[in-house]
Structure formats: C-alpha cells, structure tokens
N, CA, C and O of each residue as an XYZ file, in Angstrom:
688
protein
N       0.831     -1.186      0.000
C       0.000      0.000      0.000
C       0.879      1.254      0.000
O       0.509      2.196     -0.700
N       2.039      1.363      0.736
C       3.028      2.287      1.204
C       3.854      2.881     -0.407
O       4.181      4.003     -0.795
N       3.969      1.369     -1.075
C       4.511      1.795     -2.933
C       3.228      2.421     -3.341
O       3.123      3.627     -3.565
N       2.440      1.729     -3.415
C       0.783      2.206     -4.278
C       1.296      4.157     -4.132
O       1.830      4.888     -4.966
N       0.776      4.469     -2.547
C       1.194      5.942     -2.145
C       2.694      6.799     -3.051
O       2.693      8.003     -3.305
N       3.606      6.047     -3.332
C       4.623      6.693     -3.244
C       4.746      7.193     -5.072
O       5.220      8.149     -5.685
N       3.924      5.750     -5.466
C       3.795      6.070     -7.081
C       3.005      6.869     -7.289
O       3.386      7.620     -8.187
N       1.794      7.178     -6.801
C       0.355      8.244     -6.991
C       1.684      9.603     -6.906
O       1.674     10.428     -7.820
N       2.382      9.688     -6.176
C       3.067     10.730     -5.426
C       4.265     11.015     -6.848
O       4.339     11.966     -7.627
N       4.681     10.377     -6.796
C       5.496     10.338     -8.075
C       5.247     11.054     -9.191
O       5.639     12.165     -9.548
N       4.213      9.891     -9.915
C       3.411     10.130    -10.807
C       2.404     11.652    -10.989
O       2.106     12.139    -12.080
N       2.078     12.104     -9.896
C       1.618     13.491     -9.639
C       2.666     14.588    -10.346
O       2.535     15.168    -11.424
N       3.938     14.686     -9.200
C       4.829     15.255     -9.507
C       5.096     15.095    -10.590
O       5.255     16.233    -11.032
N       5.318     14.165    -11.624
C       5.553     13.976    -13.111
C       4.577     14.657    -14.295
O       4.924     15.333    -15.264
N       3.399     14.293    -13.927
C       2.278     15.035    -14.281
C       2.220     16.664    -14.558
O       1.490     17.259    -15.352
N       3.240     17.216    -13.633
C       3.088     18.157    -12.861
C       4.198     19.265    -13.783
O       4.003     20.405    -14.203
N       5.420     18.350    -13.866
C       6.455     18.807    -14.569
C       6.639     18.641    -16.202
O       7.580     19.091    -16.856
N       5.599     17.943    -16.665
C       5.284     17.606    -17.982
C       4.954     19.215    -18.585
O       4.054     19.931    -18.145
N       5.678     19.500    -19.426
C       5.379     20.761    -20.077
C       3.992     20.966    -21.407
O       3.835     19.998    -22.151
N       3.535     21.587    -21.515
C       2.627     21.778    -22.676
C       2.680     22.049    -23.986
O       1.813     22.136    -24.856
N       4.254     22.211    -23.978
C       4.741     22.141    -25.298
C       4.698     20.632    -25.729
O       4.444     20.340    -26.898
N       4.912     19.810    -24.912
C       5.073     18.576    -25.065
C       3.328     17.714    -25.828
O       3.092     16.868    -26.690
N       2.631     18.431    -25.030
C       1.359     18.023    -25.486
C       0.856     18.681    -26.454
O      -0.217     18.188    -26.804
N       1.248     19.842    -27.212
C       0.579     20.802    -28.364
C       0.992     19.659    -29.277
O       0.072     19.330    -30.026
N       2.158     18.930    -29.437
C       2.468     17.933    -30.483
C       1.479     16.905    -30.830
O       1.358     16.377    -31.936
N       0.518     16.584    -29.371
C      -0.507     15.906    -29.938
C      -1.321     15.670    -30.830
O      -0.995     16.489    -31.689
N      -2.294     15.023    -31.283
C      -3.117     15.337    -32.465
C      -4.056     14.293    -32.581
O      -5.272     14.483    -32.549
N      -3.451     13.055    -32.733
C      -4.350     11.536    -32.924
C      -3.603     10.211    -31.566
O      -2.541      9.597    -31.465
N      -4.691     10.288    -30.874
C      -4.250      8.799    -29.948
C      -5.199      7.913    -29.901
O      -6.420      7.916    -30.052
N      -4.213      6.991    -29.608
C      -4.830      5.480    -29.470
C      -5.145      4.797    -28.145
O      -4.167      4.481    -27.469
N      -5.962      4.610    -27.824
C      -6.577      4.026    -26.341
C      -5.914      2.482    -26.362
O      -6.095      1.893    -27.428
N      -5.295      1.867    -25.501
C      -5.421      0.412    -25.129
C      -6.219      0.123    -24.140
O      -6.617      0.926    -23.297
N      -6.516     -1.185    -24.215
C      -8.149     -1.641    -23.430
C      -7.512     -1.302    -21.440
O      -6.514     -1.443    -20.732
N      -8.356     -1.007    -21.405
C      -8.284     -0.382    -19.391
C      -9.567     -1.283    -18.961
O     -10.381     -1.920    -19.632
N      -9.392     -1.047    -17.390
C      -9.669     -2.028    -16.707
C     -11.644     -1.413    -16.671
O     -11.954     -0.224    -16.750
N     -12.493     -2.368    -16.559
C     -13.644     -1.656    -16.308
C     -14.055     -0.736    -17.269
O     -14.800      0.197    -16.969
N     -13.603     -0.928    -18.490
C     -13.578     -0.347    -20.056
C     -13.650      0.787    -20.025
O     -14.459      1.261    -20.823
N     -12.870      1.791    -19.119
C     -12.349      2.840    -18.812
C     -11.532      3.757    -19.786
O     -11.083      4.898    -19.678
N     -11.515      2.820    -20.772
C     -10.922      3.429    -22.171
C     -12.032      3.887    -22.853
O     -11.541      4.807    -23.507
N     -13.223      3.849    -23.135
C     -14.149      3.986    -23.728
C     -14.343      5.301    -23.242
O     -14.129      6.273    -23.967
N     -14.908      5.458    -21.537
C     -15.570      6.749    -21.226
C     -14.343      8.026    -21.698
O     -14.541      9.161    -22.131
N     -12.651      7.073    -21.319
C     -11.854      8.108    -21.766
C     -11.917      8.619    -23.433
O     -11.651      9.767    -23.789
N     -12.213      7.816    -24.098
C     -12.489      8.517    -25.489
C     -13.704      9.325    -25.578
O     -13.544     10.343    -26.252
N     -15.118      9.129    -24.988
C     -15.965      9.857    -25.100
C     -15.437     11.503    -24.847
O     -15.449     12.539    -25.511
N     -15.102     11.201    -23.864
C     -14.232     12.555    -22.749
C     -13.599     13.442    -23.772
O     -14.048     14.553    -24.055
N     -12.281     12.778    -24.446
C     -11.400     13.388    -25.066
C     -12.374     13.278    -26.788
O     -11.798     14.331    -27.058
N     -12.697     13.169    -27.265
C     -13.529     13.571    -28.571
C     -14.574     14.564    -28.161
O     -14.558     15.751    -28.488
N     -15.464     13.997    -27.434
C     -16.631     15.495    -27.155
C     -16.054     16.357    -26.723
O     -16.778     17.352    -26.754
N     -14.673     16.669    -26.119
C     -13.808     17.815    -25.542
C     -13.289     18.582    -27.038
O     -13.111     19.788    -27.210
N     -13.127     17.545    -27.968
C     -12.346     18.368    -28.955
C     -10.979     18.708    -28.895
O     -10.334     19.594    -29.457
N     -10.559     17.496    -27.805
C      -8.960     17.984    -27.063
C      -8.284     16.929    -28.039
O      -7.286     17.378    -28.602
N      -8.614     15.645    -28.350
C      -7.789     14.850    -28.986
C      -8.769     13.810    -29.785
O      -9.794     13.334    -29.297
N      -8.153     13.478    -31.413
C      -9.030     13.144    -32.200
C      -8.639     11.298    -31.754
O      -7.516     10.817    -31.904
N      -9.499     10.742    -31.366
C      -9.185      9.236    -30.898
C      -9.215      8.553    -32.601
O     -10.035      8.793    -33.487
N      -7.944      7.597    -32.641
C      -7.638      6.547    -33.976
C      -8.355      5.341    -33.251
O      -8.812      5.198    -32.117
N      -8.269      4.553    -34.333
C      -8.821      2.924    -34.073
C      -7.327      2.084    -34.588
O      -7.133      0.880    -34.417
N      -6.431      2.978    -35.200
C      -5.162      2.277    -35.920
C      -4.387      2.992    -35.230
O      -4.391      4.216    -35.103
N      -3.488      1.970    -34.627
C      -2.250      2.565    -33.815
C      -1.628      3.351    -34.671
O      -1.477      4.536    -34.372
N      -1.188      2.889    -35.798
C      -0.324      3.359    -36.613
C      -0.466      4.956    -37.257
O       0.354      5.665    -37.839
N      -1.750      5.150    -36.913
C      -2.057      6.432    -37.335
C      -2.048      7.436    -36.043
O      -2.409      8.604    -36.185
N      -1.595      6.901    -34.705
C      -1.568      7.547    -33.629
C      -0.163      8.568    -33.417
O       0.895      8.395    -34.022
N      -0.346      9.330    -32.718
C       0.809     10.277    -32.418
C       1.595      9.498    -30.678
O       2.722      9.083    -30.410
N       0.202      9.628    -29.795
C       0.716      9.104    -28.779
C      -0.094      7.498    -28.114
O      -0.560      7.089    -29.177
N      -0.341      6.852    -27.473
C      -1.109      5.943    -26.828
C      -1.037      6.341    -25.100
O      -0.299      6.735    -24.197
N      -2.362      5.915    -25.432
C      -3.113      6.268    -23.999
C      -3.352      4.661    -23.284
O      -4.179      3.790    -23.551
N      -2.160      4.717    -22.197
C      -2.513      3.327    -21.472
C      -2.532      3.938    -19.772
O      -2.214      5.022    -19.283
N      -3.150      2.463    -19.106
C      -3.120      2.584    -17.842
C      -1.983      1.769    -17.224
O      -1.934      1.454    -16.035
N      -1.354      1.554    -17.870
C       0.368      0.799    -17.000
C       1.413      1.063    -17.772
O       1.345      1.436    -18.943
N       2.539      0.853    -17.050
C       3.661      1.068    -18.176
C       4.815     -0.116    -17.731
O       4.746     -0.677    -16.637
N       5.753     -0.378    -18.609
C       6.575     -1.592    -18.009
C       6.290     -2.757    -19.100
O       5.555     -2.580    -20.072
N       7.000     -4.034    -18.802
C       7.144     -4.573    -19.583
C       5.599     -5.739    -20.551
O       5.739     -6.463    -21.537
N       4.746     -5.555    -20.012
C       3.586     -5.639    -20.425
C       3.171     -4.732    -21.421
O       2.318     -4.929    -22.286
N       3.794     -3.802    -21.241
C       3.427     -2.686    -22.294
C       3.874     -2.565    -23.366
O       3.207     -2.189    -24.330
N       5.178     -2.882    -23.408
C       6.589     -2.994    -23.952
C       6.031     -4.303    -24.913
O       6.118     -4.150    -26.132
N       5.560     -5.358    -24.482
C       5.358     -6.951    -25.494
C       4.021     -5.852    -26.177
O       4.078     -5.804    -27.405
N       2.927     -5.040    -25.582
C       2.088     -4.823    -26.319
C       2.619     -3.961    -27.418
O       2.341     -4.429    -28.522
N       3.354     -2.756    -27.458
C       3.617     -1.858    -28.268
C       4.524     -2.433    -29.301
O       4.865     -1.674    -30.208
N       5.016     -3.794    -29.303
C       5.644     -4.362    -29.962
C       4.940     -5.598    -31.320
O       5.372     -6.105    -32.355
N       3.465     -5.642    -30.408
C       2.477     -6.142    -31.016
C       2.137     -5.021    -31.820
O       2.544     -5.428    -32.909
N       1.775     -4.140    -31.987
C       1.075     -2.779    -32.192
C       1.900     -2.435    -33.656
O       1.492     -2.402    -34.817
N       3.543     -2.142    -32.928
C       4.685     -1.595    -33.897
C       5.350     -2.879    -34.065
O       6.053     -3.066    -33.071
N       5.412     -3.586    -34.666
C       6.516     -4.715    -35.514
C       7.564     -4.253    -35.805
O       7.541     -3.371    -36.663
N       8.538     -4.548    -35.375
C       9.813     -4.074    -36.168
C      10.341     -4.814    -37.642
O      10.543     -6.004    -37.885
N      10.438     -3.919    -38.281
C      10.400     -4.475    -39.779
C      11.762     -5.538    -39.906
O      12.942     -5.329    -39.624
N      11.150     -6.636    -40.396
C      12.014     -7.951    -40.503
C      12.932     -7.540    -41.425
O      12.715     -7.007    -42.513
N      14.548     -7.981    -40.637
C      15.828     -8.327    -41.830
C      15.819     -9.279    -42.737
O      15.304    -10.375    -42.519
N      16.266     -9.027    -43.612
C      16.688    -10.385    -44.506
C      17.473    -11.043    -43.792
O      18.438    -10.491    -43.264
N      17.183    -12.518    -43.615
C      17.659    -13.584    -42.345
C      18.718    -14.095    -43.220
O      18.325    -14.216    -44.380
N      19.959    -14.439    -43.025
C      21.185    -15.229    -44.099
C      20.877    -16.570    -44.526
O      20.310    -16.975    -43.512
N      20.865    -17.399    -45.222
C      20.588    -18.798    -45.442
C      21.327    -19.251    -44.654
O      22.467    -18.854    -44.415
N      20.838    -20.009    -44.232
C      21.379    -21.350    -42.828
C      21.678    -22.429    -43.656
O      20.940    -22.899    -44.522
N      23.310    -22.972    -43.209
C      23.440    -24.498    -43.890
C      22.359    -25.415    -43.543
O      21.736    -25.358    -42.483
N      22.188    -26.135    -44.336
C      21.781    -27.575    -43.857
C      21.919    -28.317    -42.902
O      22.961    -28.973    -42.906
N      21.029    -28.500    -41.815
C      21.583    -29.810    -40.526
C      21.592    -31.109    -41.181
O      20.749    -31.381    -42.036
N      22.488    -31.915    -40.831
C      22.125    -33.196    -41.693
C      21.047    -34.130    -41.093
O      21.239    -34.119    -39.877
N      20.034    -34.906    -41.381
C      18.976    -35.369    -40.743
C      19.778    -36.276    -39.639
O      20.942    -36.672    -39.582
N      18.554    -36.437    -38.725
C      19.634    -37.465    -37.307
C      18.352    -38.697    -37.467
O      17.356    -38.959    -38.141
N      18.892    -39.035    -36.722
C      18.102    -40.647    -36.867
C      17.340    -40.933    -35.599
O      17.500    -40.055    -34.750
N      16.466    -42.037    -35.206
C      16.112    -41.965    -33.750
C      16.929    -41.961    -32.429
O      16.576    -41.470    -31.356
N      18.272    -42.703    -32.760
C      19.145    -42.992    -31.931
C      19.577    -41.659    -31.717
O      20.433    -41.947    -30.880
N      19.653    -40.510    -31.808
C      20.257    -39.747    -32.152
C      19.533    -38.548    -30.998
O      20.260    -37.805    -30.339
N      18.321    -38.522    -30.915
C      17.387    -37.689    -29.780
C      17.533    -37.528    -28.480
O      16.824    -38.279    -27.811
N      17.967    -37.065    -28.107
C      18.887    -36.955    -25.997
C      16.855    -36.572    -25.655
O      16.111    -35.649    -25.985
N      16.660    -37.931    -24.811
C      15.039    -37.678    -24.014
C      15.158    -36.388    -23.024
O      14.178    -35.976    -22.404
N      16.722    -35.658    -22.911
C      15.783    -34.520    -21.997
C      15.732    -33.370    -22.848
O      15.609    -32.284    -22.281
N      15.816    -33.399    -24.348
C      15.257    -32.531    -24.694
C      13.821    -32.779    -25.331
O      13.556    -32.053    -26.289
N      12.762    -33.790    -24.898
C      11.782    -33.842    -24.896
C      11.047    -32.860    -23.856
O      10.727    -33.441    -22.819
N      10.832    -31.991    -23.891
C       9.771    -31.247    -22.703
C       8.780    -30.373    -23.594
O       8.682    -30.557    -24.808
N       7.977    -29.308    -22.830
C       7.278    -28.801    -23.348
C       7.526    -27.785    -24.164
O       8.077    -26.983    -23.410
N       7.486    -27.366    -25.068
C       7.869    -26.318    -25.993
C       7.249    -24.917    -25.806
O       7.956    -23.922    -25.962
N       5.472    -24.778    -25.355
C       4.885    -23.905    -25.569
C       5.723    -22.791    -24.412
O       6.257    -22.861    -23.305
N       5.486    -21.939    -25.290
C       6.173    -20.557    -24.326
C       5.324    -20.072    -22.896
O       4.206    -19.583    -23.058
N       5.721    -20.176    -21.882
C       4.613    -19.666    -21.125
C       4.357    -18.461    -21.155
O       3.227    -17.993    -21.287
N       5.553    -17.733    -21.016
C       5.599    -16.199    -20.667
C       5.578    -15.199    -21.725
O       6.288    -14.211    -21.910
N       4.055    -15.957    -22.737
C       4.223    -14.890    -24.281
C       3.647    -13.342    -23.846
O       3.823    -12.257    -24.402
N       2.871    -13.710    -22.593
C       3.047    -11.921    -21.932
C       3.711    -11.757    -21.052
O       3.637    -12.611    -20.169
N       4.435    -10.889    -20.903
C       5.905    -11.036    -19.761
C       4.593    -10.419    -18.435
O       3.655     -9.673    -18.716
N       4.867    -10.936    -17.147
C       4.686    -10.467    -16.133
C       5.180     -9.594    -15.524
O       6.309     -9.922    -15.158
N       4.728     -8.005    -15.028
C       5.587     -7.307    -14.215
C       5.863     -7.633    -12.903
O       5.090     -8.326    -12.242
N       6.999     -7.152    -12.427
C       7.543     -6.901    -11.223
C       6.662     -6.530     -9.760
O       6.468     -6.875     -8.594
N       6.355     -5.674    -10.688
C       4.682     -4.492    -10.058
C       3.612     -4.866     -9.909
O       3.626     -6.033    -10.300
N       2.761     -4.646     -9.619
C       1.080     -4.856     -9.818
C       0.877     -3.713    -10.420
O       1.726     -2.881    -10.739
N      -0.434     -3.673    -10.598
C      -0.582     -2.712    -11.642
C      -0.989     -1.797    -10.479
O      -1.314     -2.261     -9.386
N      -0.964     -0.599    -10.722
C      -1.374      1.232    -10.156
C      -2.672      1.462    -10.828
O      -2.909      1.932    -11.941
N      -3.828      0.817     -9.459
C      -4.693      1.602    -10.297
C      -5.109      3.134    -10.327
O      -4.936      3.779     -9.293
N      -5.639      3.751    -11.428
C      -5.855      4.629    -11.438
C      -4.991      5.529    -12.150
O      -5.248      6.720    -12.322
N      -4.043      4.986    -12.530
C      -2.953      5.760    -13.093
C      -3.513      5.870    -14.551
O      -4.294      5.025    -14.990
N      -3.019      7.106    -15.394
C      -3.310      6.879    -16.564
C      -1.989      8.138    -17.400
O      -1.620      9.281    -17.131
N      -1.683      7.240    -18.351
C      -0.334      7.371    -19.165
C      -0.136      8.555    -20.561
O      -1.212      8.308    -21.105
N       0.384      9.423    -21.284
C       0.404      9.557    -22.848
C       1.892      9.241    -23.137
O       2.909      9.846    -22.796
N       1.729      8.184    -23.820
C       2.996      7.587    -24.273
C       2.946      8.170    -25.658
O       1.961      8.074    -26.390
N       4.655      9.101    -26.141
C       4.685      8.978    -27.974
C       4.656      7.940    -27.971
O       4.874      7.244    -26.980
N       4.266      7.378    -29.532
C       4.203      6.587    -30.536
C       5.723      6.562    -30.608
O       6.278      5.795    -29.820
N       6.325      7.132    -31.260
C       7.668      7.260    -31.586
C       8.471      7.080    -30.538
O       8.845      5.990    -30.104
N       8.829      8.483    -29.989
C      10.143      8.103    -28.554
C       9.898      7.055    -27.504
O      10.716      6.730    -26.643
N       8.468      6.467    -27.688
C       8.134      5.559    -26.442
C       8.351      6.282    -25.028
O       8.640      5.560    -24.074
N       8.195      8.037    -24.782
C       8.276      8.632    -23.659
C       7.289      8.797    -23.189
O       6.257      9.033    -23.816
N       7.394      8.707    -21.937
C       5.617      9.060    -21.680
C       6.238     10.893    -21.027
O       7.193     11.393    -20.432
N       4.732     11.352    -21.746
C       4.794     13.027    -22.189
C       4.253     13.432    -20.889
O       4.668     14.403    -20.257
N       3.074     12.454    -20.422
C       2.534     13.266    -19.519
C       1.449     11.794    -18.942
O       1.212     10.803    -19.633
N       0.813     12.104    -17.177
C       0.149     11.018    -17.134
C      -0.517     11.728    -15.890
O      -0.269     12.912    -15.662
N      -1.386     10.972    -15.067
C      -2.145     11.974    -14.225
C      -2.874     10.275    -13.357
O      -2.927      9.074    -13.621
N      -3.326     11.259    -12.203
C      -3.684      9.757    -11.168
C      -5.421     10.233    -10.994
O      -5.804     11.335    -10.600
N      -6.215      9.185    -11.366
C      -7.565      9.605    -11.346
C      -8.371      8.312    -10.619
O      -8.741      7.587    -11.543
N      -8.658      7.917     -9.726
C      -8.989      6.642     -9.387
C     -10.161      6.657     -8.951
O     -10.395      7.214     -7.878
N     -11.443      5.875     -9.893
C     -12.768      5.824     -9.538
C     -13.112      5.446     -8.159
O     -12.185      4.910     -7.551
N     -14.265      5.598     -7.485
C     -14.262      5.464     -6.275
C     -15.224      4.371     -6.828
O     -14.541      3.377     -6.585
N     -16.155      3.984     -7.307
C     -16.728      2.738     -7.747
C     -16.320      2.247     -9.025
O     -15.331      2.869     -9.413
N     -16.733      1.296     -9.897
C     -17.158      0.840    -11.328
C     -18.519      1.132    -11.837
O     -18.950      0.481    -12.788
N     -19.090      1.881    -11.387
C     -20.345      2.577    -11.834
C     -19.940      3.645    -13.269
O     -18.904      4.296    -13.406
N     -21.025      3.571    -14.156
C     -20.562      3.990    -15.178
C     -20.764      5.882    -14.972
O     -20.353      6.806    -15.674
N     -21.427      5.868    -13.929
C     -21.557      7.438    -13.318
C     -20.031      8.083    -12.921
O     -19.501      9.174    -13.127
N     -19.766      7.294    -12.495
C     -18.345      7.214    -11.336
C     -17.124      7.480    -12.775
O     -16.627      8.560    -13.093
N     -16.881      6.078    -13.462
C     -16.038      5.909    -14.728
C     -16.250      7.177    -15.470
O     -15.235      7.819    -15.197
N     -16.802      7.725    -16.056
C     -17.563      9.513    -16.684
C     -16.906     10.200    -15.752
O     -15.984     10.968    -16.027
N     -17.265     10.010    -14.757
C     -16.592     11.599    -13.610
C     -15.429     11.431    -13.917
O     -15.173     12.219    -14.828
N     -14.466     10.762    -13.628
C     -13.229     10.333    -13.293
C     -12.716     10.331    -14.831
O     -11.507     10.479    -14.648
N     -12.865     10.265    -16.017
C     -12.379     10.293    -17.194
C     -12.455     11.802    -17.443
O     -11.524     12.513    -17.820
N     -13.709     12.179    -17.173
C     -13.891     14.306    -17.161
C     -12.976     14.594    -16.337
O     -13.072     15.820    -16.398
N     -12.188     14.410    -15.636
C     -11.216     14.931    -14.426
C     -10.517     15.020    -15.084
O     -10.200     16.193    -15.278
N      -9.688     13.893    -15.980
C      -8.890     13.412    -16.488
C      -8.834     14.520    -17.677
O      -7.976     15.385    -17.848
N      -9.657     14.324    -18.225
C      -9.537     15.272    -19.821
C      -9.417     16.943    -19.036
O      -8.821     17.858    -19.604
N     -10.090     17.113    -17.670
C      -9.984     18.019    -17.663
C      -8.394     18.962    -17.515
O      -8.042     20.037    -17.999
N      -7.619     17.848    -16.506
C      -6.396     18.010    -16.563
C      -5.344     18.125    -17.735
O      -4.228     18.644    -17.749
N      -6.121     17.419    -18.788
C      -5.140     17.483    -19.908
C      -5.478     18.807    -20.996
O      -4.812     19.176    -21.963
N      -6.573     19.279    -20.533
C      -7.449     20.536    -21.036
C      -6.381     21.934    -20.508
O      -5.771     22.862    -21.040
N      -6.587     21.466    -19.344
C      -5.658     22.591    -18.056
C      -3.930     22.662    -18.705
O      -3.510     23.777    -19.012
N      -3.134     21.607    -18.857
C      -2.044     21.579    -19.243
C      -2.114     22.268    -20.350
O      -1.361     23.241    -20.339
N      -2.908     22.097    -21.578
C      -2.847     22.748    -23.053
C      -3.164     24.062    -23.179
O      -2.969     24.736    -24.190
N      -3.863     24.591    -21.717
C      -4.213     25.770    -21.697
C      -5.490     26.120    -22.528
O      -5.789     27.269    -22.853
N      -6.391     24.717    -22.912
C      -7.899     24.879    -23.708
C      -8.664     24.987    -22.946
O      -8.575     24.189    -22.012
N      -9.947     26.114    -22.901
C     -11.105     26.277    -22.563
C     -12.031     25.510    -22.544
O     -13.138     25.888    -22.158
C-alpha cells in the first residue's frame, strides 16, 4: 500500500512537470483496453472535448493512452509496432539425425509460457499514461482513481482526467 502511495506521489509530480509544449504535439491517440472499459468513457471525454481526435489504428496515432507502463506494455507496443524484418542469411543444412540420435531430456514442453511477460509491479490503479508513438516517452500522465465501477463514477473520473489534460494545453 506504502509503494501504491509513493507512485500516486510520483506520478503526480511527473504530471506536474510535464510541459505543454510537449502536449501541443498531440493530435491523434490510441486508447489500449483499461480495466472496467475505462478506455471507452476516456475517449468519449477526449472527442466530445475536442482535445484529442481518438484513432482505431495505432499506426495512425501520435501518442497511446494506457493505464500501466513496463514490460507488459513494452510486449504490447511491440504487437502494435513490428519491427520491420531483416533479410535472415541462409542457414546451412543440418544433416537429418536418426532416432538414436534424440537426448530424451530434450523432450519437454515447448509452448512458451511467458508470451506476456509479467511485471515486477502490480498494476497502479488509477494511473493513466500519454505515451509517444515514436520516442516511447511518456509526455505526460495523471492519477484519477474511480471510487466505484459505476458507469456514473467511470464519466466523472475520465472528465477529471480530460480536464487536466485541457488545463495543461491551456484549452477552454
């Protein structure tokens, strides 16, 4: 609980020191799915505000709007952005092996477990992120934490949110 506190605290201060030059660069973001579909009310928020035009294609995004950051994020944005494949060198030939030939402890399971890496962390709720697209920096982020899952509650707490990012840009 004592980390939970120290990151809200953090994360404030970061919020805080995030300049508005940084955010005039904005233009088109991309929501990833949030907990209690908290991404949704946040797009209502930020389109009826007129503060930021929400994409459905990452690729057409400037920044992404998530609620965690770390290496979960990192396998997602990698899903998102592919890094464009090298031409791989031709590999010699292995020569075929025979049955005798198979060591039984490399019989085990193959499937990957960890095709989403687990963080370190738990997740912060309430936190919410603007990551560029490009530098992978996060520009700016702000701590808004519903007091229920009521969709009354989710609305308030996303209007806070836009409102803060309204306040930084200096929009009416």
């Amino acid at each position: 609980m004592d980390c939970m506190k120290r990151l809200a605290t953090l994360a404030f201060f970061a919020a805080g020191m995030a300049t508005a030059a940084d955010l005039t660069a904005v233009h088109n973001v991309y929501l990833l799915k949030m907990s209690k579909g908290f991404d949704q009310f946040l797009a209502n928020r930020l389109t009826g505000g007129r503060v930021f035009q929400v994409v459905t294609d990452p690729k057409l995004a400037d920044t992404i709007i998530t609620e965690q950051i770390g290496e979960a994020f990192e396998a997602k944005l990698g899903e998102l952005f592919p890094p464009p494949e090298a031409e791989k060198p031709a590999q010699p030939e292995k020569p075929e092996r025979t049955d005798d030939s198979i060591d039984p402890s490399m019989m085990t399971d193959t499937v990957n477990k960890l095709s989403s890496p687990a963080s370190a962390f738990s997740r912060a709720k309430g936190m919410v992120f603007l990551v560029d697209a490009k530098s992978k920096q996060v520009i700016w982020s702000a701590y808004g934490l519903p007091k229920d899952s009521s969709s009354k509650e989710l609305d308030r707490t996303a209007n806070d949110i836009v409102s803060r990012i309204k306040r930084d840009l200096k929009i009416k």
